[in-house]
C-alpha positions as CSV (number, residue, x, y, z in Angstrom):
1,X,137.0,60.2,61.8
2,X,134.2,62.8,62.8
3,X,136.6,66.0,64.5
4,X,135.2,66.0,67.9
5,X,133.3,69.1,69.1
6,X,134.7,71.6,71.6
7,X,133.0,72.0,75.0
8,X,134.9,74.6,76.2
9,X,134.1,77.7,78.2
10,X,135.0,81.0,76.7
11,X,136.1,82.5,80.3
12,X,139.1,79.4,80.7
13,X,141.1,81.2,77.4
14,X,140.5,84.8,78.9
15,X,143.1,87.1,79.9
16,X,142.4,88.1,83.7
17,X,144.8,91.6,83.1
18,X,142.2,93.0,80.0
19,X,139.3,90.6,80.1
20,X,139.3,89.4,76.6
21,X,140.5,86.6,74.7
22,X,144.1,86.2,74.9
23,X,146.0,87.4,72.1
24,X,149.4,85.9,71.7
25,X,149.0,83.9,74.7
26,X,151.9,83.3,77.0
27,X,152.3,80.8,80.1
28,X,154.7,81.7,83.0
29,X,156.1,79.1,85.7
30,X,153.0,79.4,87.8
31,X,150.8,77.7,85.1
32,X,148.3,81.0,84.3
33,X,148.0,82.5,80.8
34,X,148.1,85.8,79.5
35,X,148.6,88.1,76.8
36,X,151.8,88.6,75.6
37,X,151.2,92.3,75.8
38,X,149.2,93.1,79.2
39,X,151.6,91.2,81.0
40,X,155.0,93.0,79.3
41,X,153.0,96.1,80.2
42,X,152.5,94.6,83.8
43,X,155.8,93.8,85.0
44,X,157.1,96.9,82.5
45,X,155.2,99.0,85.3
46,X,156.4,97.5,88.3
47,X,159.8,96.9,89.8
48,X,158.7,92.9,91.3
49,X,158.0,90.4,89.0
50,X,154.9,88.6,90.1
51,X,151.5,86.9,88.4
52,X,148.6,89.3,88.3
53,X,146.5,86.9,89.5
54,X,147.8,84.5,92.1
55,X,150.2,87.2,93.1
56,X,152.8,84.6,92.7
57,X,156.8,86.7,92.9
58,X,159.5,85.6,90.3
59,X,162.9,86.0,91.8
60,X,164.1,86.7,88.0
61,X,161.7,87.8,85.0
62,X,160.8,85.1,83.5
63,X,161.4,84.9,79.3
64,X,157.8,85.5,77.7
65,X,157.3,83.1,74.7
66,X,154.3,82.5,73.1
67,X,151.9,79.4,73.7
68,X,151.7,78.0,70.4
69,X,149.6,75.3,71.4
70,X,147.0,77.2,73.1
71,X,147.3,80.4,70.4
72,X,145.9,77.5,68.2
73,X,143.4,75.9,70.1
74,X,142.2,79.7,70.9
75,X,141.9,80.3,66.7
76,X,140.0,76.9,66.2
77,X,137.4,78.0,69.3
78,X,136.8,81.4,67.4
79,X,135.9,79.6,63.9
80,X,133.9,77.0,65.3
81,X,132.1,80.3,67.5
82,X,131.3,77.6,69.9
83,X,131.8,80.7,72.7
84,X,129.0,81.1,74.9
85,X,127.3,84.5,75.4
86,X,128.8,86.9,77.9
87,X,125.9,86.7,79.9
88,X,128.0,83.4,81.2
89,X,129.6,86.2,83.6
90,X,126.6,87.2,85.7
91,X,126.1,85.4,89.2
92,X,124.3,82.2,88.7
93,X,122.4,80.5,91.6
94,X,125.2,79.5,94.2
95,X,127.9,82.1,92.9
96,X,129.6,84.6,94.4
97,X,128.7,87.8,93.2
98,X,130.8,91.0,93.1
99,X,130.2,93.5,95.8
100,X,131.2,96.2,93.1
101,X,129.0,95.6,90.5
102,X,125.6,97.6,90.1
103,X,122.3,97.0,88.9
104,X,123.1,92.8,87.5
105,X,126.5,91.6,89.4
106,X,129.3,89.6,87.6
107,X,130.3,86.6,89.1
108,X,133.4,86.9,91.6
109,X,136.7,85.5,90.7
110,X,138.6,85.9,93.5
111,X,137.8,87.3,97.2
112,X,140.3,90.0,99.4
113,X,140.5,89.0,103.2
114,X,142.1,92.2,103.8
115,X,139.5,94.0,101.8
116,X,136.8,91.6,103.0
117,X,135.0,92.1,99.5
118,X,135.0,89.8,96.6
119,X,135.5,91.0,93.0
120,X,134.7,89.9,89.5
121,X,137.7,89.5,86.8
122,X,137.2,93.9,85.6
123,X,136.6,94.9,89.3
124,X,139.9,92.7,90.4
125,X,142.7,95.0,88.2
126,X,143.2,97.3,90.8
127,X,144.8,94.6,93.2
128,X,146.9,93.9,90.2
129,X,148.1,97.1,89.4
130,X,147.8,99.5,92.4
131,X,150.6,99.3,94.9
132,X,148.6,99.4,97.6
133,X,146.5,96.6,97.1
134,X,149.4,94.0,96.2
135,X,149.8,93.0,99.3
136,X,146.2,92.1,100.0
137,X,145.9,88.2,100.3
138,X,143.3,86.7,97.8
139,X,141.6,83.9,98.1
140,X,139.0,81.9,95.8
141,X,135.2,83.6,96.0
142,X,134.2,83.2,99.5
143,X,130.4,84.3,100.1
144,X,131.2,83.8,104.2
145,X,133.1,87.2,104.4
146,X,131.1,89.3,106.5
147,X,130.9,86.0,109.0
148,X,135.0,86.3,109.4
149,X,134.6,90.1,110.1
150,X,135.1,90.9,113.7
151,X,131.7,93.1,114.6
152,X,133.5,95.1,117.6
153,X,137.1,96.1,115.3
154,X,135.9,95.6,112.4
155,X,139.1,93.3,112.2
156,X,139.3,89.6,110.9
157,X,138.5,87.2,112.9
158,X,142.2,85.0,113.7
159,X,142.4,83.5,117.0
160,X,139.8,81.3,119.0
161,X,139.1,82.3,123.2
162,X,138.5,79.2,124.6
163,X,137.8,80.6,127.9
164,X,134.6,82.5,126.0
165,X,135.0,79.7,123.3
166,X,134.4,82.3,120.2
167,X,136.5,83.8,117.8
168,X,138.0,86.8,117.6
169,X,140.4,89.2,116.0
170,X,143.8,90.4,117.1
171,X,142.5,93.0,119.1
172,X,140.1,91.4,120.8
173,X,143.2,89.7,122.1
174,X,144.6,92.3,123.7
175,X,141.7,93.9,125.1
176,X,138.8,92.4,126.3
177,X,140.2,89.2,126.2
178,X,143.3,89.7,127.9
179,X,144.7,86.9,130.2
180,X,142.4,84.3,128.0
181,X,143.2,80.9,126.7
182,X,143.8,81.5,123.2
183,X,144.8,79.3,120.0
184,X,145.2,79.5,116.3
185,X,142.4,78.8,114.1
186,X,144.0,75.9,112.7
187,X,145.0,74.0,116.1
188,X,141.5,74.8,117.7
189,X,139.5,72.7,114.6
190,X,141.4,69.6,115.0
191,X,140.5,69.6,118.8
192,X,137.4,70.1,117.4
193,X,137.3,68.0,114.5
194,X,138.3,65.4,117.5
195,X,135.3,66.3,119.2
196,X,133.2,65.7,116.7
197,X,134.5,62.7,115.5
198,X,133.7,61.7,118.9
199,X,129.9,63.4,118.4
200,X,129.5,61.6,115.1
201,X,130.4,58.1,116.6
202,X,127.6,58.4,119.1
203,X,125.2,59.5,116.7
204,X,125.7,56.5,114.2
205,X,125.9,54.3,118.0
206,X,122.7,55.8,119.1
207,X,121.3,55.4,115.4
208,X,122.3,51.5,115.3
209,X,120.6,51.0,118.6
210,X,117.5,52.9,117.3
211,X,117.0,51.1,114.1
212,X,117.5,47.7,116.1
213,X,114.9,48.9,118.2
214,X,113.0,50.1,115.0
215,X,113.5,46.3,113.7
216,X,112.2,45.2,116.7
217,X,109.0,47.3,117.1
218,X,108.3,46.6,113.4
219,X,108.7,43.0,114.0
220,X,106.5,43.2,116.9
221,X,103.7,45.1,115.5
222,X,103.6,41.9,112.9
223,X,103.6,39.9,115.3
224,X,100.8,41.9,117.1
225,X,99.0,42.1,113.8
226,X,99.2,37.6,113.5
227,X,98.4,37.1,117.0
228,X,95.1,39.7,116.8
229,X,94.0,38.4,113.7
230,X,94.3,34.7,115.2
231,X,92.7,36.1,118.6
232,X,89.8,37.7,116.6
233,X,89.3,34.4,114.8
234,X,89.1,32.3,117.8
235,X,87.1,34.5,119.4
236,X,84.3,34.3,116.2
237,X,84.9,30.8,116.5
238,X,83.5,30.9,120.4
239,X,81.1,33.3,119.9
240,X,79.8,31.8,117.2
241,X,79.3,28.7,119.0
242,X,78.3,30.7,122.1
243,X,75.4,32.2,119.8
244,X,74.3,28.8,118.4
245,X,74.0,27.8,122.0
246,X,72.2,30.4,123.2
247,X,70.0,30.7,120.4
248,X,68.9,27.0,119.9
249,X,68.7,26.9,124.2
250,X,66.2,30.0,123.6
251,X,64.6,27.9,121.3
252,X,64.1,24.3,123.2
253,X,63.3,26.4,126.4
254,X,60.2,28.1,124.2
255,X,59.4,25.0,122.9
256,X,59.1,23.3,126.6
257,X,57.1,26.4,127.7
258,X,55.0,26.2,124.8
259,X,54.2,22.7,125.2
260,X,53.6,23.0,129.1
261,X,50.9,26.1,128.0
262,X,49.0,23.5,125.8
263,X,48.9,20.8,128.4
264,X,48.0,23.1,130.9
265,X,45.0,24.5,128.4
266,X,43.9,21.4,127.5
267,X,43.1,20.1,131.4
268,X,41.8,23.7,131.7
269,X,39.4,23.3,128.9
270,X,38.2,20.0,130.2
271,X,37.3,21.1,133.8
272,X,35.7,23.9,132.3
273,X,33.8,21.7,130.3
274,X,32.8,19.8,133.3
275,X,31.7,22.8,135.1
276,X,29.8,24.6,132.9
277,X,28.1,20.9,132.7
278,X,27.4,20.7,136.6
279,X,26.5,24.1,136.6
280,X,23.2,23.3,133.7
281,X,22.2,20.4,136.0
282,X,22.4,22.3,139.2
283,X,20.2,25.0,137.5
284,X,17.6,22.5,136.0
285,X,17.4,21.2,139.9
286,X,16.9,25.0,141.4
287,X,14.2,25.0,139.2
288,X,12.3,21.8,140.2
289,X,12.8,22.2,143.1
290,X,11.8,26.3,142.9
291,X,8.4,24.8,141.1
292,X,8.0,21.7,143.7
293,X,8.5,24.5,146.3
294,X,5.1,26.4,145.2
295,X,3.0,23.7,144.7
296,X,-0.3,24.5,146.7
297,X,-1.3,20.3,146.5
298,X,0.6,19.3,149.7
299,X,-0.4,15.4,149.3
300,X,1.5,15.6,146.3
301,X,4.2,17.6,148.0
302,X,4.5,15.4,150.7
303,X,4.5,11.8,148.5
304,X,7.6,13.6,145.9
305,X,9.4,15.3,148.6
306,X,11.8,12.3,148.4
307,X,12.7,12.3,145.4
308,X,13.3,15.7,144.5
309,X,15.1,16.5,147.8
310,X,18.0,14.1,146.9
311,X,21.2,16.3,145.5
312,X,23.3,15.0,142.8
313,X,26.4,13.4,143.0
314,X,29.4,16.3,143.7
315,X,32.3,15.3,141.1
316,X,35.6,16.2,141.5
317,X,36.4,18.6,139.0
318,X,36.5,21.9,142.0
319,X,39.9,19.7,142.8
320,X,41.9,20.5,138.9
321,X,43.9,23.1,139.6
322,X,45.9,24.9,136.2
323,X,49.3,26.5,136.8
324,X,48.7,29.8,135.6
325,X,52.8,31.2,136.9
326,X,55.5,30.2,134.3
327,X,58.2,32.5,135.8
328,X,61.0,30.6,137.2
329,X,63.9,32.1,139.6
330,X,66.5,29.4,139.1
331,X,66.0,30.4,134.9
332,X,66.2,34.0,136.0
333,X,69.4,33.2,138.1
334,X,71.5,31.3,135.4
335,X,69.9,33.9,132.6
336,X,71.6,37.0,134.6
337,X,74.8,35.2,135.3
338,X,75.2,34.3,132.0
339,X,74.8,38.5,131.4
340,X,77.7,39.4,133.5
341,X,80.1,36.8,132.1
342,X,79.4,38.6,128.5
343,X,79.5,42.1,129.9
344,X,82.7,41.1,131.5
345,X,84.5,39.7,128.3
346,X,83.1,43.2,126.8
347,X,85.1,45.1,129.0
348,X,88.3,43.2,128.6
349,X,88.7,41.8,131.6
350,X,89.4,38.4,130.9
351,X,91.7,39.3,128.1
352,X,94.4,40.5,130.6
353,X,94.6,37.9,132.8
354,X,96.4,34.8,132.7
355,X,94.7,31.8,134.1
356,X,95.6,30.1,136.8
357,X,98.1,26.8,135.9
358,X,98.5,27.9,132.3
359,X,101.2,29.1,130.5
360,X,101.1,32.6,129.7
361,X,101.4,34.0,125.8
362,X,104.6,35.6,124.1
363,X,102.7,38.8,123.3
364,X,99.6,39.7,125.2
365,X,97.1,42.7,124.2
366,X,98.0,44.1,128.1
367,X,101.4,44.4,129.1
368,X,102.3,44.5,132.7
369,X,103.1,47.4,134.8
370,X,107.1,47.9,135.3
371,X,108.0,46.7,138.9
372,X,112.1,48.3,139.5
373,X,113.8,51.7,139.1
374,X,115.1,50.2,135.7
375,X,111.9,48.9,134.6
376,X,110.7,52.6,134.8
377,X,113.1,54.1,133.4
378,X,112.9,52.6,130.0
379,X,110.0,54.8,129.5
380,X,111.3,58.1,130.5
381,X,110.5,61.0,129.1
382,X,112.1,64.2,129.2
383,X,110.0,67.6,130.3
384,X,110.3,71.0,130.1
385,X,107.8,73.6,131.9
386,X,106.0,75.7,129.4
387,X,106.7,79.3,130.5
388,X,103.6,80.4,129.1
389,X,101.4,78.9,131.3
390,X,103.0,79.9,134.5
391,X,101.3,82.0,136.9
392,X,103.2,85.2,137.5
393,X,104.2,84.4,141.8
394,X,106.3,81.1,139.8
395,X,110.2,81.6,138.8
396,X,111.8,79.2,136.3
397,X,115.1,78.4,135.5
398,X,117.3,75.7,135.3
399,X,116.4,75.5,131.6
400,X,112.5,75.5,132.7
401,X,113.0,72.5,134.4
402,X,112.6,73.7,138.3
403,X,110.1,76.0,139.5
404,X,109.7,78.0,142.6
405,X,106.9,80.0,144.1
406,X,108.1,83.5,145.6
407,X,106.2,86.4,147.0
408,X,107.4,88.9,144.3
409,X,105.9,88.4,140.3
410,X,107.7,87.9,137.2
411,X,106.6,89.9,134.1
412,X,105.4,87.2,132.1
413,X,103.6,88.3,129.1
414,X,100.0,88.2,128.8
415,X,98.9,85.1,127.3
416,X,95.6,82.8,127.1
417,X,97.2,80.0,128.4
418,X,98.3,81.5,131.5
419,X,97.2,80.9,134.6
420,X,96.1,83.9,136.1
421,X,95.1,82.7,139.8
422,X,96.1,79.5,140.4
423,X,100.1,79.2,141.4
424,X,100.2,76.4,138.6
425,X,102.2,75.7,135.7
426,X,102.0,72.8,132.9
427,X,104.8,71.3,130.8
428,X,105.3,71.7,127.1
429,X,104.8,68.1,126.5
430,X,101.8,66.4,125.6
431,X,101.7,63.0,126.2
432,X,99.2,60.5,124.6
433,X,99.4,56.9,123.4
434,X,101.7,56.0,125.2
435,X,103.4,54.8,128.3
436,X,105.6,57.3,129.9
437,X,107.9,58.0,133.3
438,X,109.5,61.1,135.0
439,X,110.7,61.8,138.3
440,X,110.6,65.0,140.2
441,X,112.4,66.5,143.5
442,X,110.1,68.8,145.8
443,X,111.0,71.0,148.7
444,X,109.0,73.4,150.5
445,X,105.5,72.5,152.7
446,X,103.1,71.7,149.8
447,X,103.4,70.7,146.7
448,X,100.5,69.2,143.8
449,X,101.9,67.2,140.9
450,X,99.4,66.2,138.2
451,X,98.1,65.4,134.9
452,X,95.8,67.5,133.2
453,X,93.7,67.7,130.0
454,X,94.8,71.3,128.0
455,X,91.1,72.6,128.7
456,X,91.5,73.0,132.2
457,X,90.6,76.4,133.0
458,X,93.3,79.2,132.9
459,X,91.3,82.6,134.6
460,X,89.6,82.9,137.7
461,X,90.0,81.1,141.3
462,X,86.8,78.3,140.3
463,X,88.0,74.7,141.2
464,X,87.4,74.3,137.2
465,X,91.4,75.7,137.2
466,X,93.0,73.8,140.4
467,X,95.2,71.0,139.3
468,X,92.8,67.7,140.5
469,X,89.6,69.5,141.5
470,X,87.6,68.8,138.2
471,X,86.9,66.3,136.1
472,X,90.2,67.7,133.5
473,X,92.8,66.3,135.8
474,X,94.1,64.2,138.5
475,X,96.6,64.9,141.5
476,X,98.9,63.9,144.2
477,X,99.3,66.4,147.3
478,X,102.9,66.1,148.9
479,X,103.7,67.4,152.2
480,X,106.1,66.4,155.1
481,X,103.0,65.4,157.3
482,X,100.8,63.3,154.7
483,X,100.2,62.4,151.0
484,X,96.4,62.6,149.4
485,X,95.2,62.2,145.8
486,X,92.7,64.4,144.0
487,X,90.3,64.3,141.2
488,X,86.9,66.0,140.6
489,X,86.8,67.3,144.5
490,X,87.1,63.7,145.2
491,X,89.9,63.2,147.8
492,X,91.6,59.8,149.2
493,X,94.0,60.3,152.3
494,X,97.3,58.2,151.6
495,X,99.5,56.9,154.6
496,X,103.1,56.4,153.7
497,X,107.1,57.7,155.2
498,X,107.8,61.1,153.0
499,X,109.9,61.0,150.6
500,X,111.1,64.2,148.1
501,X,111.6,62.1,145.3
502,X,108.1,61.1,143.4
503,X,108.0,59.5,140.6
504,X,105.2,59.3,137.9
505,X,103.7,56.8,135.2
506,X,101.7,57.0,133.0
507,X,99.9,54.3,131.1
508,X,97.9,56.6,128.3
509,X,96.1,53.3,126.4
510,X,95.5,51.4,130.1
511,X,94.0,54.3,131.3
512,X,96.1,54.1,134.4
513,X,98.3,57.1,136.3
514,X,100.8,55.7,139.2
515,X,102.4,57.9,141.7
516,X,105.4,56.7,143.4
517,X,107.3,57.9,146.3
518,X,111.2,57.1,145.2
519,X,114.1,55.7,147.7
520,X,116.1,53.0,147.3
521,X,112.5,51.0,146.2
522,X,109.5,51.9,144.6
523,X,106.8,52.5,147.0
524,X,103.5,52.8,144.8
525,X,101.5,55.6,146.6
526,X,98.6,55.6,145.0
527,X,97.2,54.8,141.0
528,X,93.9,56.4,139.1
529,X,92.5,54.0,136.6
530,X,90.1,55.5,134.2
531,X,89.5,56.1,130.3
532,X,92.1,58.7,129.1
533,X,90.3,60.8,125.9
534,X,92.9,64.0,125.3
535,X,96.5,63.9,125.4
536,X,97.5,65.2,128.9
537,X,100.1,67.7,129.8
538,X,102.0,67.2,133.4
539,X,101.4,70.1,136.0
540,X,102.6,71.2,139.2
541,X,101.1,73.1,141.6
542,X,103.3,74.9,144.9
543,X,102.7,76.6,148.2
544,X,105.0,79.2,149.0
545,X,108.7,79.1,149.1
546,X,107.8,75.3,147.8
547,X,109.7,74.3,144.8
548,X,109.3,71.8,142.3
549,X,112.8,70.0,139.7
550,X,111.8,68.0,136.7
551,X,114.9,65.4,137.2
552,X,116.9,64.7,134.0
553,X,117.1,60.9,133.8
554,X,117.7,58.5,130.9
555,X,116.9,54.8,130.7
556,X,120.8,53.9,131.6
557,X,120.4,55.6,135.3
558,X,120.2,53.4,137.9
């Protein structure tokens, strides 16, 4: 049989005391290998018997005899010359490298917490043979030391405050934390490792709930997809029928019209015929009797008189009338009604209702407008007040979720976003697509809360930069005395009881903005209904001494 071929790394039969091949290898009690000779010239030099590399202390000195097993594998590795190059040694990608080495490092065998360094196999010896360094503790390469390294002392970092929950070092201890609740290391990470055991569960519960929820929007949108397609097909169905209709009712109604002109042109061109007749025979008659007029014989005047003084018969056609008006209200009436019934289904009205006595549809293009505390709360969404927008009389804090209007500035920055007039501040937030809810606390004698579009105007004191004065956002004034809503200078006087609590929701696709004045019910103060076309960013607006909390909610507070 084929012998099978060594994979073996060169550095696994290298002696860590003179960082060549071992040479008469011998194996001590701790399991590590090393020449016969550097370690007799070891322990020969020292008065304790211990290994050179896990510092490991023999009570008695161990009897060195050779590894014969391993001296031969060693002589088959150098005749097959299956050794890698040295350049095996340097710091690979994800190695630790020695802090000794110069220009290209060697990869680190072992790291010193007391000398807070780590060392390649050459740059180890000393800790081997000096005195002094025997004692330092070594550890496999760590590339974390500088982390454990206490920045104050310089010290390493051995206890846990869990008053000022950070580590420290022993004297840290005894100075500036003095009087502290302390603990080990070790005990502190398994309250820890409880408390994120505890962490982890609710992520993977939150992540179940989310994907169930993801399931369930997925299998909606399908279902969305089935019921538009059918919807869109009905509809082609209907209108397609509808356009027949109309068409072959534009048709028959020409037709009728058509037929009416012809009898009406036909009577027309018969009385005319009639007439133009009459008219020829009155005319021969003027002139007879024009002629019988100027005769200068009066016996022969006198015996024709008779005759040619007798008019001819009068017929009727002066009675034919011709209808020359085909316009017809009642046509015009039906025609326009029609109109509005398709400009209606245009704008979507009739898709959102439900009519009267039928039963209404699992999924409907429209959803309705949340009606209780809970309802609302399933779409809130967190805020946070963007600090670079804030006008330099308002002070946040609380985590940029409350702001307050006071006499003296804050040195903001300079920034374009800013407003530089206007005691005004957006959130970070831009909402769009969507449905969304938040809830806010006021105090103070005036305060605006709003909506706005991100080109609403940042410097100068036009109305183009006041939160609901423009046609970039809309507004509800609060006060103790009275509520109003604003939007391009428009303003609507509201009468309800105050309330410090308002709530907010928006309906981005609707088009729709709700305020809502928050108790124990939900008292809807006063809703915009338009066509949203940017994403819109909530704003606030405040008097002085007013202030303004975003409240933090989620969609299990009742």
């Amino acid at each position: 049989m084929a012998e099978a071929q060594m994979f073996v790394s060169q550095d696994k039969f290298t002696c860590s005391v003179c960082l060549d091949t071992l040479t008469d290898p011998v194996s001590i009690p701790c399991g590590h290998n090393f020449c016969l000779k550097c370690l007799t010239d070891c322990w020969d030099q020292s008065q304790v018997c211990s290994c050179p590399q896990c510092r490991h202390t023999f009570t008695t000195r161990p009897e060195l005899n050779r590894n014969t097993l391993l001296n031969e594998v060693i002589k088959k590795l150098k005749k097959t010359k299956i050794s890698p190059p040295s350049s095996q040694n340097y710091a690979g990608p994800g190695d630790v490298e020695c802090d000794v080495c110069t220009g290209k490092k060697f990869r680190a065998v072992k790291s010193c917490l007391t000398c807070l360094a780590s060392f390649c196999p050459n740059h180890l010896q000393p800790h081997f043979k000096g005195a002094a360094w025997k004692r330092h503790k070594l550890v496999d390469p760590d590339g974390y030391l500088k982390e454990k390294l206490c920045e104050k002392h310089q010290k390493s970092l051995e206890m846990f405050c869990r008053t000022d929950d950070s580590c420290i070092c022993l004297m840290c201890a005894v100075t500036g934390h003095k009087n502290h609740e302390m603990a080990v290391l070790e005990t502190e990470r398994e309250e820890k490792q409880k408390q994120l055991g505890e962490t982890l569960s609710e992520i993977r519960r939150r992540l179940e709930k989310r994907e169930k929820k993801l399931k369930e929007m997925r299998r909606t949108v399908e279902q969305m997809k089935i019921s538009v397609e059918r919807e869109i097909e009905e509809n082609e169905k209907s209108f397609t029928t509808l356009i027949r209709c109309i068409e072959e009712a534009h048709r028959k109604l020409t037709e009728r019209i058509r037929e009416q002109e012809k009898r009406e042109t036909e009577k027309a061109e018969g009385v005319i015929e009639r007439l133009e007749k009459e008219i020829e025979e009155l005319r021969r008659r003027e002139a007879e009797l024009k002629e019988h007029s100027e005769t200068k014989d009066h016996l022969h005047f006198l015996q024709t008189f008779s005759s040619h003084c007798v008019l001819p018969a009068d017929g009727d056609s002066l009675s034919f009338t011709v209808t020359a008006d085909f316009s017809s209200e009642d046509l015009r009436k039906e025609l326009s009604g029609l109109k509005k019934t398709v400009e209606k289904i245009s704008q979507g009205d009739i898709m959102t209702r439900t009519p009267s006595g039928c039963e209404a549809r699992n999924f409907t293009l429209q959803p309705p407008e949340p009606q209780s505390r809970e309802e609302f709360l399933q779409y809130f969404c967190p805020l946070t007040l963007d600090i670079n927008t804030a006008n330099g009389r308002l002070h946040l804090s609380e985590g940029n979720k409350k702001v307050t209007r006071e006499w003296t500035k804050a040195k903001y920055p300079d920034h374009p976003d800013r407003f530089d007039y206007w005691p005004q501040v957006l959130c970070r937030e831009a909402l769009t697509g969507t449905r969304c809810y938040w809830e806010v606390e006021c105090s103070g004698d005036n305060v605006l809360i709003g909506v706005a579009y991100k080109g609403l105007g940042r410097k100068g004191e036009g109305w183009e930069c006041s939160l609901g004065y423009n046609d970039k956002s809309w507004s509800l004034l609060c006060s103790h005395s009275q509520y109003s809503v604003h939007h391009n200078i428009n303003k609507t006087e509201i009468s309800a009881p105050y309330s410090p609590t308002i709530g907010v929701y928006l309906d981005w696709p609707a088009g729709s903005l709700s305020f809502y004045s928050v108790s124990h019910t939900m008292t809807l103060l006063h809703r915009f209904n338009t066509s949203f076309t940017e994403p819109l960013y909530p704003g606030f607006w405040l008097s002085l001494h007013s202030s303004v909390t975003i409240s933090h909610l989620t969609p299990c507070d009742h």
